[in-house]
C-alpha positions as CSV (number, residue, x, y, z in Angstrom):
1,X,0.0,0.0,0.0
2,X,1.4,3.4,-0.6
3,X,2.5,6.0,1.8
4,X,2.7,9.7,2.0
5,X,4.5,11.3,4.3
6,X,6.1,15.0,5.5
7,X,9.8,15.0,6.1
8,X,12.0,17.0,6.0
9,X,12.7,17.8,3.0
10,X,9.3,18.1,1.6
11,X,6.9,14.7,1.2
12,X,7.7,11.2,0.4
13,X,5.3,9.4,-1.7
14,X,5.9,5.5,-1.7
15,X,4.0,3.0,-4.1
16,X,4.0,-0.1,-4.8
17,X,4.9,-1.3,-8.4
18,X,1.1,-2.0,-9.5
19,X,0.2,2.1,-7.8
20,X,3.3,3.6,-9.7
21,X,2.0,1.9,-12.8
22,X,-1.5,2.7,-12.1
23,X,0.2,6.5,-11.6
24,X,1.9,6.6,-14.8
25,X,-0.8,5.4,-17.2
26,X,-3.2,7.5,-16.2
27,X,-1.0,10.4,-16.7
28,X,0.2,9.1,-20.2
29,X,-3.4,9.0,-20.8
30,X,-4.3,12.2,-19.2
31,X,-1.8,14.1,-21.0
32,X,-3.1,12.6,-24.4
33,X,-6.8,13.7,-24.1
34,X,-4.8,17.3,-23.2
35,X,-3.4,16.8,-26.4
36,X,-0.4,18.9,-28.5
37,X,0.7,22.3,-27.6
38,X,0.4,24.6,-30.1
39,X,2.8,24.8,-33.1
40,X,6.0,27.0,-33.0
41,X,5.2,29.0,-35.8
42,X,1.0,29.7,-34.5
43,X,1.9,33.7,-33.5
44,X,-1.4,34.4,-31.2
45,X,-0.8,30.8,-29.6
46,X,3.2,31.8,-29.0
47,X,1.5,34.8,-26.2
48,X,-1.7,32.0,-25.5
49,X,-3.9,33.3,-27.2
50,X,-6.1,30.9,-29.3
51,X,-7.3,32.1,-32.5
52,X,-10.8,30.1,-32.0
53,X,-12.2,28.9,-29.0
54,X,-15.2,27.0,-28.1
55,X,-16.3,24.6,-25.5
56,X,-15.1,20.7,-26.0
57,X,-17.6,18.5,-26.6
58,X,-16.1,15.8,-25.0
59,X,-17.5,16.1,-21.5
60,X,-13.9,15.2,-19.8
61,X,-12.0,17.9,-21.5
62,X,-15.6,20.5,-21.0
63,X,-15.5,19.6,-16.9
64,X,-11.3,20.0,-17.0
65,X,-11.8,23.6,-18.7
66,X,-15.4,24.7,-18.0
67,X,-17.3,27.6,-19.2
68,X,-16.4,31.2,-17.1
69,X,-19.9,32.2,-18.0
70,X,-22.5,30.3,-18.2
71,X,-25.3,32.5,-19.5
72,X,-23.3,33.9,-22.2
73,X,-22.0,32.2,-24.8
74,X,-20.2,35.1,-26.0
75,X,-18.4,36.0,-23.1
76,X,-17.7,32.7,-22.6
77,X,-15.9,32.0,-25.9
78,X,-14.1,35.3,-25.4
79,X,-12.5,33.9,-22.1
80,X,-12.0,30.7,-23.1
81,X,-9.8,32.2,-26.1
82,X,-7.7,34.1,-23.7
83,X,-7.2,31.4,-21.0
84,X,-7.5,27.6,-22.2
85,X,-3.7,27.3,-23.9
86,X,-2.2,28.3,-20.4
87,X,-5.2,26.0,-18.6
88,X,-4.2,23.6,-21.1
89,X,-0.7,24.4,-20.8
90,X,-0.4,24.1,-17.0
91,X,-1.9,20.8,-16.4
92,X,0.4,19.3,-19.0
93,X,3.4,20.6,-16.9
94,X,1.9,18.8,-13.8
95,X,1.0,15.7,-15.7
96,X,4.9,15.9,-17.3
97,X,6.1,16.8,-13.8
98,X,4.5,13.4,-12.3
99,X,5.9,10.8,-15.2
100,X,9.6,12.1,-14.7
101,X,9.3,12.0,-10.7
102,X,8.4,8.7,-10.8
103,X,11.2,8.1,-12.9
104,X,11.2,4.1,-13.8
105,X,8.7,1.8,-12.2
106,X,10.4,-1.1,-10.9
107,X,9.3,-4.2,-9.7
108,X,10.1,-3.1,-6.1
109,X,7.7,0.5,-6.9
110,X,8.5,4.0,-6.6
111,X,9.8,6.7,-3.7
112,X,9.6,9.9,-4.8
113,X,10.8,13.0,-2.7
114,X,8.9,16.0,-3.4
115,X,9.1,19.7,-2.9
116,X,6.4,21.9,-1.6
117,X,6.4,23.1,-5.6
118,X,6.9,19.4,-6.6
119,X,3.5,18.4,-4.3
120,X,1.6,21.0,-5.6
121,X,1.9,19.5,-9.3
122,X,0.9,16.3,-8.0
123,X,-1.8,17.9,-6.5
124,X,-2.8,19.3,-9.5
125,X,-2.5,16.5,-11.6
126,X,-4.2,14.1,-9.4
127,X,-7.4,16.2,-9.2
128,X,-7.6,16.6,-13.3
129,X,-7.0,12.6,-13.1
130,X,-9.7,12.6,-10.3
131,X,-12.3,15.2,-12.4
132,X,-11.7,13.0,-16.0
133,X,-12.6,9.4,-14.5
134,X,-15.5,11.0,-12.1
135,X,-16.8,12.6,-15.6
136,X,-16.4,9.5,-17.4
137,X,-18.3,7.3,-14.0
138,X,-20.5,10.2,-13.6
139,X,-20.1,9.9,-10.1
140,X,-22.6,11.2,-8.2
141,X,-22.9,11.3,-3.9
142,X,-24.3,7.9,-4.3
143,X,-21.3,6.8,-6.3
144,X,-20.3,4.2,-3.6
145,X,-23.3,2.6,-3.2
146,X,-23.0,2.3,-6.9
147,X,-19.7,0.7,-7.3
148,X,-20.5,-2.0,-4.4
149,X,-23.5,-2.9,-6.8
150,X,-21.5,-4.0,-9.9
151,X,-20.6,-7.4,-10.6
152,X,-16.8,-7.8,-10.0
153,X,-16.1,-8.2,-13.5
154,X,-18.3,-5.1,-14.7
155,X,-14.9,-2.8,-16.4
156,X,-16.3,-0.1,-14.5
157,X,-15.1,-1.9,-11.0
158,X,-11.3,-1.0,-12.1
159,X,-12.2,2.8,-12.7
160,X,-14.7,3.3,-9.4
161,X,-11.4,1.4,-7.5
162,X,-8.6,3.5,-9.4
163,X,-11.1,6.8,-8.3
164,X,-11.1,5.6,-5.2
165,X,-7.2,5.2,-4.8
166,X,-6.7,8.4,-6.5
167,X,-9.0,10.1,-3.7
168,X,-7.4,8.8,-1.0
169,X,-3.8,9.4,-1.9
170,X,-4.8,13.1,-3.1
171,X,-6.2,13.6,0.5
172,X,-2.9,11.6,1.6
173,X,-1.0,14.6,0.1
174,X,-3.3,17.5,1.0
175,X,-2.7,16.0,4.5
176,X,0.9,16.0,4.5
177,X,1.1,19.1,2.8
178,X,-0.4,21.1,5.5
């Protein structure tokens, strides 16, 4: 089972080969729904701006980068064009900042020592992680009654358990954050 803990330095984060595995996948994968940056040569996308900007229709990436304004579709578009590519931009650094702390995942699993900025990626990253596969379970307050209905061998069981995981080490590092 994992551990998070303060020392000295900052927190230690210990997981066991299958967690560190579990950690890394869903960061590759997180990181490809976030897709590409923008090209070198896109001038408005070199200051973040986005030439044309409008709300994703898939419902992870729409809950990850929600509407400012909701009654206004306008206003909305206009905000989205100013802010999404450093939104975007920012949890791809946390994801990125995730896969090369945990460096390789070996059979023994993963320590990784972590700075207060270092933590605050994680952080980060866990809770997009967190927000994607709640979106994709749409997990309501009822969401564990839910999961201890499904047959064992529903492919939904692996995601409510991975959630699950994912909550309690993010509280694990809120915890030994503070």
């Amino acid at each position: 089972m994992s551990s998070v803990e303060q020392v000295e330095k900052g927190v230690r984060i210990r997981l066991e080969a299958e967690e560190a595995a579990l950690v890394r996948a869903l960061m590759e994968q997180l990181l490809e729904l976030l897709g590409e940056g923008p090209a070198a040569d896109d001038e408005l996308a070199a200051v973040g701006i986005a030439e044309k900007a409008s709300k994703p229709d898939d419902p992870v990436l729409a809950r990850l980068f929600p509407d400012a304004y909701r009654d206004d579709g306008e206003a909305a578009g206009e905000f989205r064009r100013y802010t999404e590519m450093g939104l975007r931009d920012g949890k791809r650094t946390a994801a990125g900042t995730v896969l090369e702390s945990l460096g390789e995942v070996r059979s023994k699993g993963a320590e990784v020592l972590l700075d207060r900025e270092g933590a605050q990626a994680w952080l980060r990253a866990l809770n997009d992680v967190r927000l994607a596969l709640g979106t994709r379970l749409d997990i309501s307050e009822e969401w564990y009654e839910e999961a201890a209905r499904l047959d064992p061998r529903d492919p939904r069981t692996a995601m409510f358990a991975a959630y699950d995981w994912l909550t309690m080490m993010q509280e694990s590092l809120v915890r030994a954050v503070w």
